[in-house]
N, C-alpha and C positions, 0 to 999 in steps of 0.2 A: 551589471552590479557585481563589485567584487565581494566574496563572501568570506568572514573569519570564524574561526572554532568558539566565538564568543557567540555569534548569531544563528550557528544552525549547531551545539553540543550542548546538552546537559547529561549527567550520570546518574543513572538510576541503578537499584539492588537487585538484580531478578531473584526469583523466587525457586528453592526447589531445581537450580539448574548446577549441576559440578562442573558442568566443563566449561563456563562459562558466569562466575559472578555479577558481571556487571551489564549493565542495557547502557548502549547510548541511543540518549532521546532527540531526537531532533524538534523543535518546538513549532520549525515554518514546514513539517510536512503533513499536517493533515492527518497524524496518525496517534498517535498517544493521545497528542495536548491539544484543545483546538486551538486554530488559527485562522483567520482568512482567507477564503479561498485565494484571494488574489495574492497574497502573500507567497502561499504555498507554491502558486502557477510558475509567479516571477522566480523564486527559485531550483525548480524543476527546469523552466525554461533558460535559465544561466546554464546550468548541465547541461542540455539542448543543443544550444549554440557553441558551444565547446565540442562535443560533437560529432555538429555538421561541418565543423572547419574544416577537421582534421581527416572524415571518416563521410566523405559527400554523397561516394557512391551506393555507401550502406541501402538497402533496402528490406533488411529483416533485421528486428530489434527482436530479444527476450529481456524481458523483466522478470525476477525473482519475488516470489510470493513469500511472505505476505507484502511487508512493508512497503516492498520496491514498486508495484504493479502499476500506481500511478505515475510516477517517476517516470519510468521505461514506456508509458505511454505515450506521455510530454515530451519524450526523447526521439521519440520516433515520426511525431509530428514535424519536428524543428527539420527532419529529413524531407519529407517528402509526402504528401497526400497519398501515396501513393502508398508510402511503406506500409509492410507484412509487419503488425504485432501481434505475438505471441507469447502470453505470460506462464508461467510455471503456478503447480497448483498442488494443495494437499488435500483434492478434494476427490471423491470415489465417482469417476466418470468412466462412460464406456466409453471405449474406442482402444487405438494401440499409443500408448505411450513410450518413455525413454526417465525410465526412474532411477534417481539418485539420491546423495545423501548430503543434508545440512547440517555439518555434524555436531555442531558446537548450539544448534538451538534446540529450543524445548520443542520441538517438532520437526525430526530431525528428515524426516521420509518426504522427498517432493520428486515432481513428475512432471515429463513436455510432452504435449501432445504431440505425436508423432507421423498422424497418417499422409499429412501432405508436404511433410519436414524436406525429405529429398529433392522434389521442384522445388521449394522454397531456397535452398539451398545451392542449387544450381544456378539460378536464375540472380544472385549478388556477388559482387565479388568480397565485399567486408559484410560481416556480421557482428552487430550491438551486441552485446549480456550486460544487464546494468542492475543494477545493486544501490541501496542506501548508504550501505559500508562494504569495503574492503577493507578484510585487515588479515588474514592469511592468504586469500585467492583458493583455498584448498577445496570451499563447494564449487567456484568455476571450473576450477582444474578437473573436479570428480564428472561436470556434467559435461565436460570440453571433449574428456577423454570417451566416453559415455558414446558419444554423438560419432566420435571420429570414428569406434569400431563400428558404426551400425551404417553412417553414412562419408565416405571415403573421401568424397569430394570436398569435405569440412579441412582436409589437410592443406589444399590450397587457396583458400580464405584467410582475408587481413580480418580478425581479433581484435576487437575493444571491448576492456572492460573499463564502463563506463559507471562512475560510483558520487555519491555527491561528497562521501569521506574515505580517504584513501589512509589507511594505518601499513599498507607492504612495508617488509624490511626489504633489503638488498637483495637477499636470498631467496625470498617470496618473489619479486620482480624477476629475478634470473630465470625461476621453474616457467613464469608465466612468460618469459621472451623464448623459453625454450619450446614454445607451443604457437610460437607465432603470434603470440596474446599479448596489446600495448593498453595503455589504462591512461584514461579519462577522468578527472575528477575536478572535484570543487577546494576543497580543503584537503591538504596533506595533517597529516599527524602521526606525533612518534611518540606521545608519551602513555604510561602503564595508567591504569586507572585504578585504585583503592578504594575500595566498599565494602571491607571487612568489618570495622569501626561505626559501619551506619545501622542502626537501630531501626529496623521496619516491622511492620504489621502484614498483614495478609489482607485482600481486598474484602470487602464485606459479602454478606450473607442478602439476600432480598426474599422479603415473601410477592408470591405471583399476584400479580392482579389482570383478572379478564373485566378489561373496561372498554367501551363500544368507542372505539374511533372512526376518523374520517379515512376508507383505503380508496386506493387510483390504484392502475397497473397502463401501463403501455408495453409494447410489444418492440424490443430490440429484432433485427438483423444479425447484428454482429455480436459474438463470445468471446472474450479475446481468450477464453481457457483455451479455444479450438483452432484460434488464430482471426483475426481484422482487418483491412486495412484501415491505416488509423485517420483520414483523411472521414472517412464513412465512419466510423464510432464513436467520433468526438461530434459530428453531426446530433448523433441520436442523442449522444452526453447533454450537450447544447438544445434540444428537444425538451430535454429533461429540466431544465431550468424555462424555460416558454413554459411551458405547463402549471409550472408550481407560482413563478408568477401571477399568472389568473387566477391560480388556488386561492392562493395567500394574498392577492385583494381582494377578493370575494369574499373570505372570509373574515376580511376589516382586521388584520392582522398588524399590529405594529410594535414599534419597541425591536430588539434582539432576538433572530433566529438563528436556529442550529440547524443545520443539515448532517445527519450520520451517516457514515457508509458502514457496513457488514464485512470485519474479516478482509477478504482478497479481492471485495467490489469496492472499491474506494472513489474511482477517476469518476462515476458521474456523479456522485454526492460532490466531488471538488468544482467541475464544470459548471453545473448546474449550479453551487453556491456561488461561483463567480458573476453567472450570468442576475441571481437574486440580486448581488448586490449593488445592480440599477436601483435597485428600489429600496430594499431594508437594510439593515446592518446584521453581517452575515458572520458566523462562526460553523467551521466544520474539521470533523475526525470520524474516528470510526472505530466500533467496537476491534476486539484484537484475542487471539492466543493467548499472547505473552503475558504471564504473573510477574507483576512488579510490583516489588514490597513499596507497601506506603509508608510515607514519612511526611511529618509536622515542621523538621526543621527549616530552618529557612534555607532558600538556593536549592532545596529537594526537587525534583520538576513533578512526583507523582505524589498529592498530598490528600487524594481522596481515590475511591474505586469500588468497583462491584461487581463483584461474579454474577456470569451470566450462564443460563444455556443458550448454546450455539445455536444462532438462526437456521445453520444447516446439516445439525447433530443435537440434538436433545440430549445425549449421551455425554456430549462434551462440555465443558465449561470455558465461557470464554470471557473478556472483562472491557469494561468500560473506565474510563480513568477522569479524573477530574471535572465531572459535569456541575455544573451552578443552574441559576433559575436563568431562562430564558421566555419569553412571550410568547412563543411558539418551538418546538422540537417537529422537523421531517427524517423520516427513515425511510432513505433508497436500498434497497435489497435485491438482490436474484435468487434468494431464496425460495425453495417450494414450499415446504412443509416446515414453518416457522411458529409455530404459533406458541410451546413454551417457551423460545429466545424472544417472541413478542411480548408476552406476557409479563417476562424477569424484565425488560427492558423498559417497559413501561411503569413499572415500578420502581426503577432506578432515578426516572426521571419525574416520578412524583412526588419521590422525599427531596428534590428540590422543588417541588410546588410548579411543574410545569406541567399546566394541565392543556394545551390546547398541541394536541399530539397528532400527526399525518403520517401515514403509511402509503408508500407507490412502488409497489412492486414491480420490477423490470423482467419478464417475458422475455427465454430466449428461445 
C-alpha cells in the first residue's frame, strides 16, 4: 500500500516544549489516537518491506523510544526471525548502557543497552535505527556518533535510517551520507508546520479510584530494552492475544474493545489486538509522555486527555489522549510497581463509563 501525508499526519500543539511547538500525530500508529491494530501492522509493515529490499542483510534493528518501539519491531520482523531487536529507552535500568540525547523532545535523555552491542555488531553487515519521524537526523547522528567511539567496527557498517516520515533537508541528508547513514521512509515532507494561532487547554486532572479488577500476568523471555530476537517476541506478543481471547469469551464480552499499551511497551498491546480482532472489534494506543494541548476545533487530532501517573514512575506524569466508552478496556504493561498509574488510569476510563476493565501484566 502506498501511503500519503493525508493518511498517516495530523498536527498537534505540544505543551510546555520551546524547542519544539508542534507534534506530529500519526493516526494509524497505535500511539496517541487509537486505531486498529491491524491498521497499524499494515503500515509498519509497508516501512518493513521497504526495508528489506534495500537493506536484506541487516540483522540488528534499534527502534527509538517512545513512539518508534513498535515500528522498529515490525521492521525487524519484515528481516528476518532471526533479527537482534533492540529498542532505546528512558527508563532507569541496570546494566552498561550508550546514552544520548533527543534534543528537541520533552524528554530529551535516552539510552542502548550496551552489554552485548559489540557481538551484535560484528556479527551484520547493515544496521536498522528507525524512527516515526525524521526531520533533522541530529538524535541519529548524536547516537551513530555515540556508538562509533565506544564500538569501532560500527565505522564499517551500511546505515539505514529507517522512518515512516522523512522531513531531511539536503544538508541534513549530506551530515547523514557523511556517516555512511541512507534513509528509508514512507512519506517524504518539506513543509513548516504552524501552531502558534491554535488555542489549547492542558489534559485534565483525574481523581484515583482503587477499584478491584480482573489482573493476569504471563511470563516474557524476551526485553527488547535488553535486546530479542524478534522472530521469538512476536511469539510471546502473539501468546499475548490467545490469552486474552479466552479472557474475553469467558467473560461474555462483546461490543468494542480497547487494548492499551504503557509508555515504550506498545508492540504486544498491537499484536495481541490484532490477533483479538478474530473475534471483537478491536481499537488500540497507549498511554504516552508527550503533553499535547487539547483542542475542540475541528481537524484537531487531540480533542480530549488526561494526566496520568506513570505506570513506571509515580513521580511522573504521563497522558492518555482521546479515550470514549468502549465495552471492555485491557491494559498490557511490564510494569512492576504500577498501582498509582493504575488507579489514575482506571479513572480515566471510568468518566467514559467503561466499567469492565482487565489488567495482564507481562513478566520479564
Amino acid at each position: 500500500m502506498i501511503y500519503t501525508a493525508g493518511d498517516i499526519l495530523k498536527v498537534a500543539k505540544r505543551l510546555n516544549n520551546t524547542r519544539r511547538h508542534y507534534l506530529l500525530v500519526n493516526p494509524l500508529q497505535g500511539k496517541h489516537l487509537p486505531t486498529k491494530p491491524s491498521a497499524a501492522l499494515e503500515m509498519m509493515n509497508a516501512l518493513g518491506v521497504k526495508v528489506a529490499e534495500k537493506f536484506s542483510s541487516a540483522r540488528l534493528v534499534i527502534g527509538f523510544a517512545e513512539t518508534a518501539t513498535a515500528i522498529g519491531a515490525v521492521v525487524a520482523k519484515n528481516l528476518s526471525d532471526e533479527c537482534f531487536y533492540l529498542q532505546t529507552t528512558r527508563e532507569n535500568l541496570s546494566g552498561e548502557f550508550v546514552e544520548f540525547l533527543e534534543e528537541h523532545s520533552h524528554a530529551p535523555e535516552q539510552k542502548l543497552y550496551a552489554e552485548n552491542l559489540s557481538e551484535l555488531i560484528k556479527h551484520t553487515s547493515e544496521i536498522i535505527f528507525v524512527d516515526d519521524e525524521l526531520s533533522t537526523g541530529k538524535t541519529l547522528l548524536n547516537i551513530v556518533s555515540q556508538l562509533k567511539n565506544k564500538f569501532p567496527a560500527l565505522a564499517d557498517k551500511k546505515i539505514c535510517a529507517a522512518s515512516i516520515i522523512n522531513r531531511l533537508s539536503e544538508e541534513n541528508i549530506s551530515a547523514l551520507t557523511a556517516e555512511n547513514i541512507s534513509c528509508v521512509y514512507l512519506v517524504k515532507l518539506n513543509q513548516i508546520f504552524d501552531v502558534e494561532n491554535i488555542s489549547v487547554t492542558s489534559a485534565s486532572d483525574v481523581e484515583p479510584i482503587n477499584k478491584n479488577i480482573l489482573c493476569s500476568r504471563i511470563n516474557f523471555s524476551a526485553d527488547p530494552r535488553r535486546g530479542v530476537k524478534i522472530g521469538e517476541y512476536f511469539n510471546q506478543c502473539a501468546s499475548v492475544g490467545d490469552f486474552l481471547n479466552k479472557l474475553l469469551r469467558r467473560e461474555k464480552i462483546s461490543g468494542e474493545v480497547l487494548i492499551l499499551g504503557t509508555e515504550e511497551f506498545m508492540l504486544p498491546a498491537i499484536i495481541a489486538g490484532r490477533k483479538l480482532e478474530e473475534n471483537f472489534s478491536v481499537v488500540t494506543h497507549s498511554t504516552t509522555r508527550s503533553p499535547i494541548g487539547i483542542c475542540k476545533e475541528k481537524n484537531y487530532p487531540i480533542r480530549s486527555g488526561f494526566k496520568l501517573r506513570s505506570f513506571y514512575d509515580a513521580a511522573r506524569i504521563t497522558y492518555i489522549y482521546n479515550l470514549k466508552s468502549y465495552d471492555a478496556a485491557v491494559i498490557v504493561t511490564n510494569a512492576e510497581n504500577f498501582s498509582a498509574g493504575l488507579e489514575d488510569l482506571i479513572a480515566a476510563l471510568s468518566v467514559h463509563s467503561v466499567e469492565k476493565i482487565f489488567l495482564l501484566t507481562i513478566s520479564t
